[in-house]
N, C-alpha and C positions, 0 to 999 in steps of 0.2 A: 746659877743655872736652874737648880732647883726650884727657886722661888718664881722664873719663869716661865718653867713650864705649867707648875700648876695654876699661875693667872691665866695660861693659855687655855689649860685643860677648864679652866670655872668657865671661861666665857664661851668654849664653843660650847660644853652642857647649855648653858643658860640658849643659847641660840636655840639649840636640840628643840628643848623646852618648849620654846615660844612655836617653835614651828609643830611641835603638837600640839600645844593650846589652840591654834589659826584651824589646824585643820579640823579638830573637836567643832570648833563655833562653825565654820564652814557645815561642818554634817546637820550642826543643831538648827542650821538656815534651811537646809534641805536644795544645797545648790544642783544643780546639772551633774556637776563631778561627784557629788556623794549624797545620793539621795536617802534620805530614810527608810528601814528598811519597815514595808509592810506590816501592817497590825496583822499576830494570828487569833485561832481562837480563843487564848488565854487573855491578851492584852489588850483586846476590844473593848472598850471602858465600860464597866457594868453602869446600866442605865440610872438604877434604883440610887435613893440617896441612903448611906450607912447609919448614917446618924450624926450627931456632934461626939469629937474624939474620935470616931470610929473610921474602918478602913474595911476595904473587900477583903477576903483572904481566899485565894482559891483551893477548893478543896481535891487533891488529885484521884481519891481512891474513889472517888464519885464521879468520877470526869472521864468522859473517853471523845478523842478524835477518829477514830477508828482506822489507824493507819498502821492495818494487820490485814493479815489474811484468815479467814475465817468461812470453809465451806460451811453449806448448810448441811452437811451429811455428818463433820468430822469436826466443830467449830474451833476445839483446839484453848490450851490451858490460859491463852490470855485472856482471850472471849470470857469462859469460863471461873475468871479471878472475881468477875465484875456483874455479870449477869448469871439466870437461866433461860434458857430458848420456849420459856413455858410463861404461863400464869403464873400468880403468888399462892393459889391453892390447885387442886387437882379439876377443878369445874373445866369442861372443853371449850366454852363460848356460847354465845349465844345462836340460839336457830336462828338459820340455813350455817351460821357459821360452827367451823369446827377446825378448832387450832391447831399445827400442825408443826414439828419443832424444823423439817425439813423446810420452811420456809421464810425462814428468814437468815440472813448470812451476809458477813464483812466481805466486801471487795472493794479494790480502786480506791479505797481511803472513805468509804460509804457502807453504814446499816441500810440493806434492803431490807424491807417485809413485803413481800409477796403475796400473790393470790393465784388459787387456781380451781378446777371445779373435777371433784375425781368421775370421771367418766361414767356416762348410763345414772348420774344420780342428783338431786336437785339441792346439793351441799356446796358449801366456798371451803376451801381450807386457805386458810391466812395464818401469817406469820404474828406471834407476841413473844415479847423477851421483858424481863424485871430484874432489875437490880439487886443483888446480894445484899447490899447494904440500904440502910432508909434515911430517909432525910426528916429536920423537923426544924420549927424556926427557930430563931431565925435564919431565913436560906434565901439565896437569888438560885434559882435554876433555870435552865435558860437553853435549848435548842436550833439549831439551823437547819429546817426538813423543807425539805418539796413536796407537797400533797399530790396523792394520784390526779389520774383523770377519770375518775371511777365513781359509781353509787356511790362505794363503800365508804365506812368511816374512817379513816384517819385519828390515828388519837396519842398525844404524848400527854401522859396524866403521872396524878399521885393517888394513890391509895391504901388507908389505914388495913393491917393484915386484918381486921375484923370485918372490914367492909360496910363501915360506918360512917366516915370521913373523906371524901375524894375535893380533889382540886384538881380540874379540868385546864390544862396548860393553852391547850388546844384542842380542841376537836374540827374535824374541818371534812368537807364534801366536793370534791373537785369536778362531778359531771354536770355537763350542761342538762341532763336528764333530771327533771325533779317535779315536786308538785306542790311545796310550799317555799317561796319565796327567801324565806329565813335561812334555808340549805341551798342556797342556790350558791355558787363555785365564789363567787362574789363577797363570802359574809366565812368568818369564821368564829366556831361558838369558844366564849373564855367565860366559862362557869365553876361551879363547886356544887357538891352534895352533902347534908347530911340528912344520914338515915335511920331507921330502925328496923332492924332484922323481922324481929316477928310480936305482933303482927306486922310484912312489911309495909313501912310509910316511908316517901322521898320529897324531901323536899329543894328546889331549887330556884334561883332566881329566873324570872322569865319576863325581864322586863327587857326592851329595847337593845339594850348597850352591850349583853350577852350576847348577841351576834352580831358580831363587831365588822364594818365595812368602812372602807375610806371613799367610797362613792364608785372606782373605778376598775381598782385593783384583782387580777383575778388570780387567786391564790396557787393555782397549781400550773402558772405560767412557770414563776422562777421557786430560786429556795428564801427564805425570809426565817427569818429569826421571831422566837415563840419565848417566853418569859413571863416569870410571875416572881415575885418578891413576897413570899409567906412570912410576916414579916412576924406575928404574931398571931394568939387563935383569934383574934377579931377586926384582922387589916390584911387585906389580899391588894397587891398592886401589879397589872398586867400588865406586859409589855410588846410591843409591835413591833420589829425592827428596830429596836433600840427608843421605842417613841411609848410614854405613857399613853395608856388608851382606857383605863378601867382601872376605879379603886372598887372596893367593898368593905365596910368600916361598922362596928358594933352589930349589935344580935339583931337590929330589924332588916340587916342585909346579908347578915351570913349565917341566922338561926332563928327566926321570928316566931318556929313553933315549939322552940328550947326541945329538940328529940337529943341536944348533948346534955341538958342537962344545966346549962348555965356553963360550961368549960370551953363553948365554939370549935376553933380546928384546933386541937390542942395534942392528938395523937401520930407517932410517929410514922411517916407512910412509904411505900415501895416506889420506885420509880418504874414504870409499865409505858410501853410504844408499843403499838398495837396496828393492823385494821382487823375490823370486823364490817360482815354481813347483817345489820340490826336489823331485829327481828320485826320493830314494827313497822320500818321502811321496807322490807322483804315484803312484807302482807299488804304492803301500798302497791306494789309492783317496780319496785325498785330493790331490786337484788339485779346481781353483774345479768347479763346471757351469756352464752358458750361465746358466740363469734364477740363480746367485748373483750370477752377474757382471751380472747388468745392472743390479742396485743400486748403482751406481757410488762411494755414498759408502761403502760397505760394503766396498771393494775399492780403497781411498785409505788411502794411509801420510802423514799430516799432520805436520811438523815446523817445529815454530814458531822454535824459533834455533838453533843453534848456537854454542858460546862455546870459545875455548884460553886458558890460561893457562899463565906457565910464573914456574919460583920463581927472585927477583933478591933480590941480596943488602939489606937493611931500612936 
């Protein structure tokens, strides 16, 4: 009796068995009855390639979805683990802009930065936040934001705490209002800078492919994913919705007047989301007016996550 129950007990396991193996493969078919579950923003395949051997690793203490609560008045110790509601140094912004910590703030699972204009005066105050922690390559970093519908600039960037070294993720200009083409809602700039302080000298690429258009597309319709793969100081690879769109490869692309020095983007930088009021668009006559600004969502930079990865050996 012994001996048959337990040929009874092997074969119904083994049955068990098969019928979780069926329905495993069933899930991995992606039938009607067990659909796969959703990419999020972790598991959305990094675009960039790692290398031979190598693998993404997501880096979490650099990564935020922003699915907290975070007023602008009180933003609160999560907020606070990971950013400051400021600059990377004490500087306010640049004229007409003037930064303001009150205006930027987590809701609905979204970083807004905001804008507004303090009454009787011909100032913006707009929202900037920076990262606690920096990043340096090799790195994929990588954003999902909606651009306003505004002059203003839009910008999720990196820059070195000396303010030498920036890599331009995105900058972008969502109003139909403009007066050179190249900022028209239609084109978004993926550039880098390097500098020198004093006496100041900048230099950056200002060829075509920096203000990158797919002929149609008008950026501050939806939200679209922003990317760049720092891959090394002398290889920038940008990204567009998950689509390469822009390399920058040795010193005649990313330093041709050597102000590094022979080392390219080699310093480690802040992570910064911003809008600003720029100042030589302001003196074009493109700064907000009162009646655009009181559309408030019209004058909201929306950024849904954030994500860093960086490549470990496979």
């Amino acid at each position: 009796m012994k001996i048959t129950t337990l040929i009874i007990l092997f074969f119904t396991f083994i049955a068990f068995s098969c019928s979780i193996s069926e329905s495993d493969e069933d899930t991995n078919n992606n039938t009607d009855n067990n659909p796969l579950p959703a990419e999020t923003w972790i598991t959305i395949p990094v675009p960039a390639n790692p290398g031979n051997g190598m693998k993404w690793k997501f880096q979490a203490n650099l990564s935020d979805n922003f699915e907290y609560e975070a007023p602008s008045d009180d933003k609160g110790d999560i907020f606070f683990d990971k950013w400051d509601d400021w600059y990377h140094n004490s500087w306010t912004g640049p004229a007409p802009t003037e930064w303001s910590r009150t205006h930027s703030e987590v809701t609905d699972g979204k970083l807004l930065i905001k804008a507004s204009r303090p009454e009787g005066t011909s100032k913006t105050n707009t929202g900037i936040i920076t990262s606690k922690k920096r990043v340096q390559y090799p790195v994929y970093i990588e954003a999902r934001v909606k651009i306003m519908n505004s002059v203003l600039a839009n910008g999720f960037w990196l820059l070195s705490p000396d303010d030498t070294q920036e890599i331009d993720i995105v900058e972008a200009y969502g109003s139909d209002r403009w007066t050179n083409e190249w900022f028209s809602p239609k084109r978004v700039h993926l550039s880098h800078h390097v500098f020198i302080r004093d006496p100041f000298q900048d230099w950056q690429p200002s060829d075509e492919g920096s203000f990158y258009t797919d002929g149609s597309t008008i950026w501050r319709d939806d939200f679209h994913r922003f990317g760049v793969y720092w891959k090394d100081p002398w290889n920038l690879e940008y990204y567009v919705d998950g689509k390469l769109v822009r390399t920058r490869s040795g010193m005649s692309e990313i330093d041709p007047l050597n102000y590094a020095e022979g080392t390219g983007l080699h310093k480690e930088m802040d992570i910064i989301i911003n809008a600003e009021d720029q100042t030589w668009r302001a003196e074009q006559g493109l700064t907000p007016t009162d009646a655009e600004l009181e559309n408030v969502d019209n004058n909201t930079f929306k950024i849904d996550w954030i994500r860093v990865f960086k490549p470990v050996s496979n």
